[in-house]
C-alpha positions in Angstrom: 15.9 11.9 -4.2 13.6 10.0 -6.6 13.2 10.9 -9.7 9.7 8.8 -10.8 7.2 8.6 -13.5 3.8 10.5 -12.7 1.2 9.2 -11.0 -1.6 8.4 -13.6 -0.4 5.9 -15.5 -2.4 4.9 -19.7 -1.7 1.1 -19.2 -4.8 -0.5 -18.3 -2.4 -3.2 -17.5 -1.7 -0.8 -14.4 -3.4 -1.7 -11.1 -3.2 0.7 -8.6 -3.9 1.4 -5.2 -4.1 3.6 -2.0 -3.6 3.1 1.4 -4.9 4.7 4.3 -4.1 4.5 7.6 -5.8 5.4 10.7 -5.3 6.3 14.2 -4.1 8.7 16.8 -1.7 5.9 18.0 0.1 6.2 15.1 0.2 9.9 13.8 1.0 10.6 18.2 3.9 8.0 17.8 2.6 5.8 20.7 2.9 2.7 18.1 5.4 1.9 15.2 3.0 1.9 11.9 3.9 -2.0 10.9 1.4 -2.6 8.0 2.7 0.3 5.3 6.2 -1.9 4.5 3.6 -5.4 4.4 1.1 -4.0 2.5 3.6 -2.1 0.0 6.0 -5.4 -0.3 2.9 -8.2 -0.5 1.0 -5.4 -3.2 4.0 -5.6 -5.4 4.3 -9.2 -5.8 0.9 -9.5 -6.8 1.1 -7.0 -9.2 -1.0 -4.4 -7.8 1.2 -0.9 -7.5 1.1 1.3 -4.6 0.8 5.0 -5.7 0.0 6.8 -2.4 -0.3 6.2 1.5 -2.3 8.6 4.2 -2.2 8.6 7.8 -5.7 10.1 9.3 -6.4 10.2 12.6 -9.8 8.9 14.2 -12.0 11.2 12.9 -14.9 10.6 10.4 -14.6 13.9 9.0 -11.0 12.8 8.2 -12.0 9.2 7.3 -14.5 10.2 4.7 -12.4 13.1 3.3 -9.5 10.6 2.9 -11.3 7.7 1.3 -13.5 10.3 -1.3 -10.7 11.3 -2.8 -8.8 8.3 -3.0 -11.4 6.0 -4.6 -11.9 7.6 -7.6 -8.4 8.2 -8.2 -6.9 4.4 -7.6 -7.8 0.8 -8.8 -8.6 0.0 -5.0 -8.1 1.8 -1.3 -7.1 -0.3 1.5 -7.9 0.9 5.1 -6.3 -0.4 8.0 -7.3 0.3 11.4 -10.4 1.4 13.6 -12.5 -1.9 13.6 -12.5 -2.5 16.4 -15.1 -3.2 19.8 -14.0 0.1 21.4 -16.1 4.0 21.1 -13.1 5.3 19.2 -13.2 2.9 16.5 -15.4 4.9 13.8 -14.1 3.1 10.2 -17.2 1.5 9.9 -19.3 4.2 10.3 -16.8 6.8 8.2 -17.2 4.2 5.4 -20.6 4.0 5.4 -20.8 7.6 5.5 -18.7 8.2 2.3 -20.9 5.8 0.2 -24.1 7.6 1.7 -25.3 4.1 2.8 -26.8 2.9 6.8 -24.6 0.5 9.1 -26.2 -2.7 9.7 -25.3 -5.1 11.8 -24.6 -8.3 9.7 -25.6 -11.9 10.1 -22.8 -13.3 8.4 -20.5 -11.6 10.4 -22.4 -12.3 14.3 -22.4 -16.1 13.0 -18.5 -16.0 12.4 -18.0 -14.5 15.6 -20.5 -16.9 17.0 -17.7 -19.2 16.1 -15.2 -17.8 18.0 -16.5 -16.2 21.0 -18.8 -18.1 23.9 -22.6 -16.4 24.5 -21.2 -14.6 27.3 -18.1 -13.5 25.7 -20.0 -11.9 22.7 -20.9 -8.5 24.6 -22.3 -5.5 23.1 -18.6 -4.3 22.2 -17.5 -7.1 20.6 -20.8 -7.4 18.7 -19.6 -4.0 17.3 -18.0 -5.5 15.1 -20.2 -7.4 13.0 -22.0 -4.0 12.1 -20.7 -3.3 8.2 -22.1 -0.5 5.9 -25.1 -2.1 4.3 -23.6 -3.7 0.3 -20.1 -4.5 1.8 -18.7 -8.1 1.5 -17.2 -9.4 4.4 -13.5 -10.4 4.7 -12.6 -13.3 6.5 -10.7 -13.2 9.5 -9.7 -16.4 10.2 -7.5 -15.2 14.0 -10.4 -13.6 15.7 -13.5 -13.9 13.2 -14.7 -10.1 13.6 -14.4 -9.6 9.8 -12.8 -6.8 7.2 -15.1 -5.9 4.5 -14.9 -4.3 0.7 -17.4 -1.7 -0.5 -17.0 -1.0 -4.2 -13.1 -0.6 -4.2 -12.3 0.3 -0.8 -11.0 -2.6 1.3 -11.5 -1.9 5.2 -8.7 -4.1 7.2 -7.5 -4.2 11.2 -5.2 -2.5 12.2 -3.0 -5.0 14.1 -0.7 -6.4 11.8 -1.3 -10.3 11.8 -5.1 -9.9 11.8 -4.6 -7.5 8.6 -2.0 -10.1 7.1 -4.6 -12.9 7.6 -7.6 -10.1 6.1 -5.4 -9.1 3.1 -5.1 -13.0 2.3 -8.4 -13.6 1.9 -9.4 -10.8 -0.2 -6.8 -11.1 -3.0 -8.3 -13.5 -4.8 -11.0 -11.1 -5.4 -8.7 -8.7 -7.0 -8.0 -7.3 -10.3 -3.9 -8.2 -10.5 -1.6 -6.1 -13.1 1.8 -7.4 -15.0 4.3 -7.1 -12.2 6.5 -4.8 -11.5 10.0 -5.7 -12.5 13.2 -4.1 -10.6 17.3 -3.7 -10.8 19.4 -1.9 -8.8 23.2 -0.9 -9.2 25.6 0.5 -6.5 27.4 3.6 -8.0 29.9 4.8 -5.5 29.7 8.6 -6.3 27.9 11.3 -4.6 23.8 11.7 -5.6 24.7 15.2 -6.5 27.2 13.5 -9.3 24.7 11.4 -10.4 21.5 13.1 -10.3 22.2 15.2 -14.1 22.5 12.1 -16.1 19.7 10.1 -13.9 17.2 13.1 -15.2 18.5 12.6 -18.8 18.2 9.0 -18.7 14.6 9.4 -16.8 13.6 11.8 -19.8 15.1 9.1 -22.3 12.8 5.5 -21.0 9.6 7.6 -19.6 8.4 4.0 -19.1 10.6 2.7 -16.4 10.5 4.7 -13.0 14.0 5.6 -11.7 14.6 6.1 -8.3 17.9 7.0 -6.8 18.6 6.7 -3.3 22.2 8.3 -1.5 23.6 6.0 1.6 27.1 6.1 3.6 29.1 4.0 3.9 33.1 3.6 5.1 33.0 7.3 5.5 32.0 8.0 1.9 28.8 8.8 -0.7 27.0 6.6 -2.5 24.0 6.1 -5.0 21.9 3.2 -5.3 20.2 3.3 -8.4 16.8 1.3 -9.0 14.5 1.1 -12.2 11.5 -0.5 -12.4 8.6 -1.3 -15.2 6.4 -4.1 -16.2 7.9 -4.2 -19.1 11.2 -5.9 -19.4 12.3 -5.0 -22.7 11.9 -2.0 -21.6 13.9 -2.6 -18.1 16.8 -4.0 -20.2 17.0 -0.9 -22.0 16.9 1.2 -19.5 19.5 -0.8 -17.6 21.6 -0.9 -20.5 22.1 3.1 -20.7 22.3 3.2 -17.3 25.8 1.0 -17.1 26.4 3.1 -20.3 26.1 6.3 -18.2 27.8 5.2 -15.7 31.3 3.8 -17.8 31.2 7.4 -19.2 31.1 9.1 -16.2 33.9 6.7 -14.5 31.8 6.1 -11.9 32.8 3.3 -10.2 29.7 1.1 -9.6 28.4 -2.8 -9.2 25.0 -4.6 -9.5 23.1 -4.9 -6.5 20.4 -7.8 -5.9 17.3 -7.2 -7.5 14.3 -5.9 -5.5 
């Protein structure tokens, strides 16, 4: 169970994002999605907070319908996937169909390609890949050189996972960062169920600081981990402070965990 804050958030101090990702491979279960846990993890240390993730298959219906709704809702949507040289990588064009705007094929990107691939290794698929809805930046891709690229506040990355390491890299600098989000976590060794009344109370009483509590097993008996997060550390300490409070009343038996 978690028990969190909703998802718009009155802090202009809040960056936000979305994540999107696509391909049959992954919603058929032929290949392990490895970029969510990345994304979410390298997001949080910069200060930008990931509020929702989609996976669409390759369709540009799906594409479009995905990003539209996204984009207006989020600081920035990240993409990952279909960029590639084959028929059934449509990104590009399901971009450039959401912003209205024609596919073009881009001299920036054929001259960093240029770079990496021979004449006669630069065929017709590869060259795929330098076409980019017409106003995007390109993203570097310093592995292969077929670039990413960001239209308004939609970031289009690859899908496979050290080319969209190397992509998300080099468009961070461009990006609006919020105050980070701080974490603790404590180990109560009772039941979720036990916990869960006085985790909604205490969720009620620091609306600020999103509460999350998570059950696990362990040595043939229930336990809770309990994690709070905020921006604000005041507001953390607080929060952590009724939380041990809570717990000492209850006679829970319980211990801090490492931070997150």
């Amino acid at each position: 169970m978690s028990i969190d804050m909703a998802d718009t958030d009155p802090s202009p101090e809040i960056v936000t994002a979305a994540l999107v990702v696509i391909g049959e491979e992954i919603l058929s279960g032929r290949t392990g999605d490895e970029n969510i846990a990345y994304i979410a993890g390298y997001l949080t240390r910069v200060g930008i907070a990931l509020r929702e993730v989609r996976v669409v298959a390759d369709l540009e219906a799906a594409i479009v319908s995905a990003v539209n709704e996204l984009r207006p809702r989020f600081t920035y949507v990240f993409t990952t996937g279909g960029i590639g040289p084959t028929h059934d990588d449509i990104t590009t064009d399901a971009i450039a169909s959401a912003f209205q705007v024609p596919v073009v094929v881009d001299e920036g990107a054929v001259a960093a390609m240029r770079r990496h691939f021979s004449g006669r290794e630069l065929t017709p698929a590869r060259l795929r890949m330098a076409r980019i809805p017409e106003g995007a930046q390109l993203i570097d891709n310093a592995i292969s050189r077929a670039p990413g690229f960001m239209l308004e506040n939609v970031i289009v990355m690859a899908g496979v996972p050290r080319i969209m390491q190397v992509m998300l890299d080099a468009v961070m600098p461009r990006l609006a960062k919020g105050r980070l989000m701080l974490a603790r976590s404590v180990r109560i060794d009772a039941p979720e169920g036990d916990a869960a009344p006085g985790l909604a109370d205490l969720q009620l009483a620091y609306p600020e600081v999103r509460i999350g509590s998570y059950p696990f097993f362990e040595n043939k008996r229930l336990g809770t981990y309990v994690v709070l997060r905020s921006t604000d550390e005041t507001k953390l300490a607080d929060a952590e402070r009724a939380l041990w409070a809570l717990i000492k009343k209850e006679g829970f038996a319980a211990t801090a965990a490492e931070d997150e």
